[in-house]
C-alpha positions, -999 to +999 in steps of 0.1 A: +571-672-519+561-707-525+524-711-518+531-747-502+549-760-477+575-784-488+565-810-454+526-811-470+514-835-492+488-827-519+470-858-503+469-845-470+458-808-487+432-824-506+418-842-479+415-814-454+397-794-481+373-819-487+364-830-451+372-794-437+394-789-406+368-805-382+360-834-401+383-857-369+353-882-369+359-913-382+332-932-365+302-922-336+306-957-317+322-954-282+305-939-250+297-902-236+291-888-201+252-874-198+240-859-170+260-878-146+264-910-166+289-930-190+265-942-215+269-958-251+271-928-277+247-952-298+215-954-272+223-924-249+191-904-253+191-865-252+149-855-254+138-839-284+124-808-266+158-801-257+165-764-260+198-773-278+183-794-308+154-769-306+163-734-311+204-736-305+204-727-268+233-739-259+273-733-251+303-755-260+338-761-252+364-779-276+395-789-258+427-811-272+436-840-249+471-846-246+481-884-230+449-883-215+452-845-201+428-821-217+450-795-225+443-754-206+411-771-191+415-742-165+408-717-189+383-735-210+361-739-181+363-704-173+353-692-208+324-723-204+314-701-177+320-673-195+296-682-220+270-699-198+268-665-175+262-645-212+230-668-221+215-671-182+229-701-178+239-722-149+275-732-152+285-768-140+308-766-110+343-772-129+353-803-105+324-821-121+330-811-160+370-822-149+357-855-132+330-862-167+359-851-186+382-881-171+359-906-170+351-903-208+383-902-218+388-937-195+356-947-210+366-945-245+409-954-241+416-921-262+449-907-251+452-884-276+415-873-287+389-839-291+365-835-256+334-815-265+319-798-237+283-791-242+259-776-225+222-769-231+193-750-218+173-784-216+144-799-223+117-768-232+090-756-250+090-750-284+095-716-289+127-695-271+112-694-241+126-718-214+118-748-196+125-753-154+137-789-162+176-772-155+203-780-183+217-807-201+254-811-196+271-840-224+308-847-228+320-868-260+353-876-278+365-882-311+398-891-325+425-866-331+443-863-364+470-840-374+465-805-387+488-799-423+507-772-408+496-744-434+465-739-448+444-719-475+414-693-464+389-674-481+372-643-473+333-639-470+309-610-476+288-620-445+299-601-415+303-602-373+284-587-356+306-575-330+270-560-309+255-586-309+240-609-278+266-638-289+295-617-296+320-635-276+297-666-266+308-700-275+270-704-291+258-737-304+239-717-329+269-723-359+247-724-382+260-693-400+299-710-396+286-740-409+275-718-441+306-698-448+330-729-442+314-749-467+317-720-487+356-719-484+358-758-491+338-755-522+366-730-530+392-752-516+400-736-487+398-750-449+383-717-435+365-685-442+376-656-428+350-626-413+353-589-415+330-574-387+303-545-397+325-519-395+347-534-420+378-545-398+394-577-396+375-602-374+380-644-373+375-676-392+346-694-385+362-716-358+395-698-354+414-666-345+437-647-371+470-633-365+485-612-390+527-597-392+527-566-411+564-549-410+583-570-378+545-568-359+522-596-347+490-582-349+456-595-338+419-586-342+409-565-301+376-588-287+357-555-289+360-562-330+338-592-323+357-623-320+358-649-297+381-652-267+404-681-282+423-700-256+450-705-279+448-669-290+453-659-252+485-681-250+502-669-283+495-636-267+510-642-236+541-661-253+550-638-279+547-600-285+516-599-305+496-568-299+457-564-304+448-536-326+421-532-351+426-533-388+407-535-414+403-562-434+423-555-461+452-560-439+450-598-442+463-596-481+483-568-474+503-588-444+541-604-446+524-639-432+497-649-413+484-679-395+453-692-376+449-705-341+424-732-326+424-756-299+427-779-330+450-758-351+470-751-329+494-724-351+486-728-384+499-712-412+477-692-440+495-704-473+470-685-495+441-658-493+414-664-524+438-683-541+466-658-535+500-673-522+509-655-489+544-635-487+556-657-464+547-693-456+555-700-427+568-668-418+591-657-391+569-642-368+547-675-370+574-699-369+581-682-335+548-684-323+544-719-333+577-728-316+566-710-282+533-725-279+549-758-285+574-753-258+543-738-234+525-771-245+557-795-238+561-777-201+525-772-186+493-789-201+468-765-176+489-736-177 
């Protein structure tokens, strides 16, 4: 098969791979909610004993507005509490995160635009230990820019833990995502793919990974170690993917695959280490793709 879609311009491939697949920032000027407040982004003051900046205590949330309407807020804010309950955490209540959520929007006239949720153990010592100032809740927004809709991945020798304390927890502490993406960019790919330390099939450093193998949409189970994607949940829910484990061989060994992300959406995998997938997009993805658009079109919260 042809390891590029016809719709994609090398432009448009060349710049994801360069900027990677979160790089929607073209600029930090505008205003974010903190604590209770709309505040310019360029004086509002988080303190630098902040648990967050300190030691990566912390939970997030990335959620795709749509006209203004962050999209499956619902379930983001119950895998916000999800996370929080995990770390010892106090959750916000969800009215407030949903009122913040519309007021920054308002703030910063971006109908179409990325809300990050993120909350903090707050101000602290410096050392993992906690503080009893309570936590630091900040919404922000950034502008929205296509995904290409396929995309090339690489694999990485590091590994999930799928025991660990975060396994399944939204964690600020990327630092080891930030690592093997820019591993897969310097390889010009947009994501790096995880096996877990048992050797199956896991995630992508900010997405989930769905694989067809004979007429079958498969998926990684969360007890392999991934997270709980919200648009992993709805391409469940719409189509008849199963969860099983494989291992992680299975992902050059598949028909097609693709990724999903509250940014991704369905996304395509167009080549594996420089390997052209099968199929690209395949049928099972095209379908997927197609339903999640349709769930999208009919309910925004669904």
């Amino acid at each position: 098969m042809e390891s590029e879609t016809p719709t994609e311009s090398e432009a448009s491939k060349e710049s994801e791979v360069r900027r990677g697949p979160e790089a929607n920032t073209p600029g930090l000027e505008g205003s974010v909610w903190l604590d209770g407040e709309v505040l310019d982004a360029a004086t509002a003051r988080i303190s630098p004993f902040d648990h967050g900046i300190t030691v990566g205590d912390g939970i997030f949330e990335t959620v795709k507005v749509i006209g203004s309407v962050p999209f499956a807020m619902r379930r983001h804010l119950v895998r916000l509490e999800r996370s929080a309950s995990a770390l010892g955490l106090e959750a916000p209540d969800h009215d407030t995160v949903r009122a913040a959520a519309d007021e920054v929007i308002a703030a910063n006239g971006m109908a179409d635009c990325r809300l990050r949720i993120t909350l903090t153990g707050g101000r602290g010592p410096l050392g993992s230990n906690r503080g009893d100032h309570g936590t630091t809740l900040l919404l922000a927004v950034s502008e929205l820019t296509p995904m290409p809709a396929s995309t090339d991945v690489c694999t990485v020798d590091w590994v999930r833990n799928e025991r660990g304390a975060l396994s399944g927890v939204k964690s600020t502490s990327y630092a080891e995502n930030v690592i093997a993406l820019g591993y897969a960019i310097e390889r010009g790919a947009s994501e790096a793919i995880f096996a877990n330390t048992v050797g199956n099939l896991c995630e992508g450093t900010g997405s989930n990974i769905f694989v067809g193998i004979d007429g079958r949409l498969v998926t990684p189970p969360l007890s392999a170690g991934p997270l709980a994607g919200i648009v992993r949940e709805l391409v469940l829910e719409v189509t008849d993917a199963v969860e099983e484990d494989l291992p992680f061989s299975a992902l050059l060994d598949a028909d097609e695959a693709f990724l999903t992300s509250s940014i991704r959406d369905v996304q395509a995998i167009r080549a594996i280490d420089g390997i052209a997938a099968r199929e690209c997009p395949g049928p099972l993805t095209a379908e997927a793709a197609a339903a999640l658009s349709e769930l999208m079109r009919q309910d925004l919260d669904p």
